[in-house]
N, C-alpha and C positions, 0 to 999 in steps of 0.2 A: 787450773781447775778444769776439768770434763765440764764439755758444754755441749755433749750428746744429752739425748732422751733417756742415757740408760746410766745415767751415773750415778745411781744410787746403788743400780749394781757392779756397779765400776769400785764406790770406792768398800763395798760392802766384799767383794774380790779382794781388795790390797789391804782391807782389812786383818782379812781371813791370816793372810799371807806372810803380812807385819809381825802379828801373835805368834803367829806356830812353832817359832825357834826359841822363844822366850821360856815357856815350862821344860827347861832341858830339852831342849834341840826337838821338843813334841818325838823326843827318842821314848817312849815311856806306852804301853800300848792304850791305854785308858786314855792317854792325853790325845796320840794320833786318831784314835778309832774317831774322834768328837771332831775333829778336825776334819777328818776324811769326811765323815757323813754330814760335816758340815758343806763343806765344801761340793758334795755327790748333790744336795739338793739345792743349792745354787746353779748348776750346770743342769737342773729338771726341771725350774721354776722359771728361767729366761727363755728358754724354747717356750714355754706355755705361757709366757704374756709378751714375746710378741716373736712370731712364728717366722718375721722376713727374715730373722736372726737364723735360725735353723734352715730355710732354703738359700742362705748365704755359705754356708758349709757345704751343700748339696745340689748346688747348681751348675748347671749340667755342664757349662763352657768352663770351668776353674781350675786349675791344675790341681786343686788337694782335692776334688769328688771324691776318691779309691778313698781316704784316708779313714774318713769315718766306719766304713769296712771293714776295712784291715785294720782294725781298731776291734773292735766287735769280733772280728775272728780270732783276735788274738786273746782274749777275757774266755772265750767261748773254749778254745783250745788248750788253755791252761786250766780251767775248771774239770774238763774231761781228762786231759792228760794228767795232772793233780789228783782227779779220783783213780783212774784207770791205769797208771805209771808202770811198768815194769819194777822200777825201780824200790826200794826202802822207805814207804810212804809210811810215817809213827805217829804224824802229830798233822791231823785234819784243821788243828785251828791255824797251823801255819799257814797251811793252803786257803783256807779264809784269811789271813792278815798279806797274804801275797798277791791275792786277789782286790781287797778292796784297797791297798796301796797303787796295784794299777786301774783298777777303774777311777781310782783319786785322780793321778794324774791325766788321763785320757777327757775327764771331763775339765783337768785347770786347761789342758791345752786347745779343747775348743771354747770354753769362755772365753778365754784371753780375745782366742782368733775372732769371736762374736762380736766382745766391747772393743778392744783397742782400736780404733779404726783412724781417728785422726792424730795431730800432732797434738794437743792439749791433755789428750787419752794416755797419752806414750809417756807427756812431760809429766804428769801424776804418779804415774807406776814408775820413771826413772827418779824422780826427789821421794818416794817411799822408799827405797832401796838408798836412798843417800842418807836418811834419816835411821832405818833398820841398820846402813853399815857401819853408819856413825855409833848409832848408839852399844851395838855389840862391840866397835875396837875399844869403846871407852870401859864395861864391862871388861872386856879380856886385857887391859890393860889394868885393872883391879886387880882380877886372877894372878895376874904373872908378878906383880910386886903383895899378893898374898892379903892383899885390901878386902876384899871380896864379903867379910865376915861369916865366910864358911857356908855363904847363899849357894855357889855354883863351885866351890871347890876353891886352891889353887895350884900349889902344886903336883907335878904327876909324875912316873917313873925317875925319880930324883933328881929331876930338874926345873926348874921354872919354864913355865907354859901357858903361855893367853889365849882361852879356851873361848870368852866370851861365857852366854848361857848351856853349853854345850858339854854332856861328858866327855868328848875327846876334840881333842884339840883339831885332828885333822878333816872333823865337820866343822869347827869355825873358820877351819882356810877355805874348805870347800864354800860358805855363806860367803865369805868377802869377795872369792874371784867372781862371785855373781855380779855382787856390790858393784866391786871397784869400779868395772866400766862403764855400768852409767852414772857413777859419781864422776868418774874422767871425763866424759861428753859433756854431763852438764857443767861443768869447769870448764871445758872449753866451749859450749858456746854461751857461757858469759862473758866468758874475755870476747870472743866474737862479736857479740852486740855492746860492748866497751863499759860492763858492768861488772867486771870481777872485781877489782878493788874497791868500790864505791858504791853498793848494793850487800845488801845482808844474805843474801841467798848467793852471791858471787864470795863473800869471804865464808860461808856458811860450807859452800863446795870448798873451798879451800882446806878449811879446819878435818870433814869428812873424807878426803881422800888423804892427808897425811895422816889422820890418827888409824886407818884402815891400812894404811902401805905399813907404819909401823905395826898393828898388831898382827898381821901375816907374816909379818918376820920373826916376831917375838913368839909364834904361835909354835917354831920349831917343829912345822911340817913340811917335810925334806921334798914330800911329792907336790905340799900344797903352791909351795912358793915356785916352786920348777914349773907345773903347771902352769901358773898366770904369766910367767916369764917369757913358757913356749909359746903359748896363746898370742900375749902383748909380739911375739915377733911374727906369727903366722897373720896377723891384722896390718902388719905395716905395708904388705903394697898395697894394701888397700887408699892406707892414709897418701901414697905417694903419688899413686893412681887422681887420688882426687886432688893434692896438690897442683899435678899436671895438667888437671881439667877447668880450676880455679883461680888457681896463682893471679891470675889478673883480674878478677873479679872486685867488686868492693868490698866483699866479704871475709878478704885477707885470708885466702888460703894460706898462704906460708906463715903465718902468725900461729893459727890452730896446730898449723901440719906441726913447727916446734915446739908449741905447747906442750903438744901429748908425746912428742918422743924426748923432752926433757924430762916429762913425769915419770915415763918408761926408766930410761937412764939414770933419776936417781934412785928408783926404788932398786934400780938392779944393783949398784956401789951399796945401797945401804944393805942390803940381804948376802951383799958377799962380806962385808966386813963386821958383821952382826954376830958377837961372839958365840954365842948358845947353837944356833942354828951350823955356825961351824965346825962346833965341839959335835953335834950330832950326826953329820956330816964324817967328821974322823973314825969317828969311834964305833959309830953304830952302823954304818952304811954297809961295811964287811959283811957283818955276820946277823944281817935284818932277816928273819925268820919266813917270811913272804914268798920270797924262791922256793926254801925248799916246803911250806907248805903248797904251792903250786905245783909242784913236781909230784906232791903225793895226792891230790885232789886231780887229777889230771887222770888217772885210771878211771877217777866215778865215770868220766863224760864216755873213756873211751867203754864200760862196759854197758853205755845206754845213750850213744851218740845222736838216733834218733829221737825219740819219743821224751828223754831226758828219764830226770829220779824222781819227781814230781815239785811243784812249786814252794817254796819256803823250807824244804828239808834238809838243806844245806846242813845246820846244827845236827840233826841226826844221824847225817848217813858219815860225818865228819869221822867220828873215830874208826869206823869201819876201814877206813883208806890211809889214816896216818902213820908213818913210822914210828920207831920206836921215841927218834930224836925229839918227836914232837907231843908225845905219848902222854903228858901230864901236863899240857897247855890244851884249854877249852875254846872253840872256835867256833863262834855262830854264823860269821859271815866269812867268805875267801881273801877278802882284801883285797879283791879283782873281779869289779862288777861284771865284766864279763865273761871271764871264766863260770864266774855264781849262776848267771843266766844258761850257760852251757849245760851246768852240772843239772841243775835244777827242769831246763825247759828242754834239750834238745838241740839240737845246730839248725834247723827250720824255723823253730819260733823263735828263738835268738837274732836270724834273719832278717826275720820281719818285722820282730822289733829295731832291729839296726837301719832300716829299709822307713820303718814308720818318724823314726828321727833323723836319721842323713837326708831323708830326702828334701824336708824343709832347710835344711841349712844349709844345701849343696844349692838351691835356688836361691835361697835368702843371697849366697856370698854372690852366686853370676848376677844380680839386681844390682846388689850394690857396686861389684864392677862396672856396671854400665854407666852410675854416676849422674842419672837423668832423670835425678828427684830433688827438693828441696833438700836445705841441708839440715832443716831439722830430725829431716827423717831417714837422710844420711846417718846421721851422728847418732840415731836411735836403733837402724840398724846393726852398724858397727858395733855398739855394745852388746848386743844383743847376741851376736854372733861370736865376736869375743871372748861371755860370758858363757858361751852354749861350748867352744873348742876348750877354756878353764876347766871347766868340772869334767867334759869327754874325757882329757886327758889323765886329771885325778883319780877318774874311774879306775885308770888302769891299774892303782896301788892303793884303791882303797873303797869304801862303801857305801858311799857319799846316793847314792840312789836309791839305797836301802834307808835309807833317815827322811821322815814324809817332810819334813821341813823343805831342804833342799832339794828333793824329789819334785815336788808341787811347784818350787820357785822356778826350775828348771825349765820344769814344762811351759809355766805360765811366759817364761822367754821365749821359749818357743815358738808360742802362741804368737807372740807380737811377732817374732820372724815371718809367723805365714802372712799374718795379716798387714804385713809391708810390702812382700814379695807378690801377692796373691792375687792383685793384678797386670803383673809381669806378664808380656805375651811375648813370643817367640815365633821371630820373621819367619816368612819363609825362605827356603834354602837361595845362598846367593843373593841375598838382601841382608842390609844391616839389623840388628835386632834393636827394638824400644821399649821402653817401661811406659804403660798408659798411665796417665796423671793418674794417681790415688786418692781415693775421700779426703777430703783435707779439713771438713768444718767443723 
């Protein structure tokens, strides 16, 4: 439990956060708009009752100072370019739903960075996530054996699919690889402190990260499952790195380091040998429609590479650029959040928004290379970072940033990224570099 001064808005954040995937993936705009502006006045209400919060974002020695900026120029830039666009601008409320999507997030990501500040903070927001992951693989395992009683659906393009509360399956893989890995860490550091078998919150991680590795397979999301795979292998020098730093500690580096790449390893045999997921795999992976709507959404960016077609009109300016082949299929989103950002904002604001999210987690991963923090907040990073390379990658086949659910989850990862990393200093040249001890109480 949060034993800062600000935990009411700590857990009133994980609250928010818990909800919002629950009324259909908060995919529905009446469900997100109340979320968003939920959430917009949490992140106006902690600055104004207590202010050292807000010159903690904007102090002047921090590596994130620029961030709140470039944060504000980009809301500013998309409002103006959104009105003023070269491009095929038909539906203004888009541009208002694309705009308070991203001021949603721009404010989960500095609450997060505000509250999360010790390890108690971190461990609350990783068992909400183990609790959200659990409970959605138990849902989506309704869905896929057709249990569900027609609450959330079950099956879809005629096949079985565990969707969870979600209309498409490939936003419930994209919730889980957030899940997973702080459900992994806190499993291992229960076995760690020698409480995984004989403690209810060490069998509790147990039960939550298998019924999660199975509903991701069962969810028959080709990109979803690939994703957490990629991720799970782009984190392991990390895990080996700290191996080498630890191994002889009492803390039984080599017992965790095996822990998580057993978990790794079996979820990977059970996704290859998972028949659904390989029957989609066969059959569908030829002729997946994504290439070539990419190939014809690919003219909008280049007819307005700068300035873009304005914010959310992806669904409109859609038929204008499709071929014939695609010509009776409806397309509100690209299927590739980045390209969508192209088409939509520009290759500048795309930039900047790529620039305003690589930059915490290209720090967050050199911190945790250094290895010269506790391991609680080792193992919080890790996930964290993990979970932030999972949905990157799923971006690239799919929409997963366009759904405020995962949108807002994402960010609020984020958040803890900065605010683990955010007192990282960097030696000067030809000196070793150190991480300064971190708030810890």
């Amino acid at each position: 439990m949060p034993k800062t001064d600000d935990r009411h808005a700590i857990w009133l954040l994980l609250g928010l956060l818990f909800a919002m995937p629950f009324p259909l993936g908060a995919n529905r705009p009446a469900i997100w708009w109340f979320f968003e502006l939920a959430l917009i006045l949490l992140a106006a209400w902690i600055p104004l009752r207590r202010m050292e919060l807000l010159q903690r974002v904007m102090a002047s020695g921090d590596a994130f100072r620029w961030l709140l900026p470039a944060c504000l120029l980009w809301l500013v830039l998309q409002i103006v370019l959104g009105l003023f666009a070269p491009g095929v601008n038909l539906n203004r409320n888009a541009l208002v739903g694309a705009e308070l999507l991203a001021l949603t997030g721009f404010c989960v990501l500095f609450v997060s960075f505000m509250l999360f500040r010790s390890s108690d903070d971190m461990r609350a927001f990783a068992w909400m996530l183990v609790v959200l992951g659990g409970a959605q693989a138990v849902i989506g395992l309704l869905t896929y054996n057709d249990l569900s009683l027609g609450i959330w659906g079950g099956r879809s393009d005629g096949f079985f699919t565990a969707k969870g509360t979600y209309p498409n399956y490939n936003h419930f893989a994209g919730l889980l690889e957030m899940c997973l890995p702080f459900s992994v860490v806190t499993l291992v550091r229960q076995f760690v402190d020698g409480r995984l078998f004989i403690s209810f919150r060490g069998l509790a991680s147990i039960a939550a990260v298998l019924l999660m590795l199975v509903a991701l397979v069962l969810s028959g999301s080709r990109a979803g499952v690939m994703a957490f795979f990629v991720a799970s292998g782009m984190v392991i020098p990390l895990w080996v790195r700290a191996y080498r730093q630890r191994h002889s500690a009492k803390t039984g580096g080599r017992r965790w380091l095996f822990l998580a790449g057993a978990v790794v390893s079996i979820s990977l045999l059970v996704a290859l040998f998972q028949g659904d997921l390989l029957y989609r795999l066969a059959t569908r992976g030829s002729n997946s429609i994504r290439p070539a709507l990419w190939g014809d959404m690919i003219a909008a960016f280049h007819r307005h590479p700068w300035l873009g077609n304005g914010a959310g009109v992806f669904g409109d300016i859609a038929p204008l650029y499709k071929s014939w082949l695609l010509s009776m299929l409806d397309f509100r989103y690209a299927h590739n959040d980045y390209l969508s950002w192209l088409i939509e904002n520009g290759l500048p604001m795309t930039l900047l928004l790529l620039l305003i999210v690589a930059y915490p987690a290209w720090r967050l991963a050199r911190y945790l290379w250094r290895g010269e923090q506790s391991i609680a907040r080792w193992l919080y990073g890790v996930a964290a970072l993990w979970a932030l390379f999972g949905l990157g990658i799923h971006a690239v086949f799919d929409f997963n940033f366009h759904i405020p659910a995962n949108a807002a989850l994402f960010m609020a990862i984020l958040g803890i990224g900065m605010s683990l990393s955010h007192g990282w200093r960097k030696a000067p040249r030809g000196r070793r570099r150190r991480a300064v001890p971190a708030e810890d109480a």
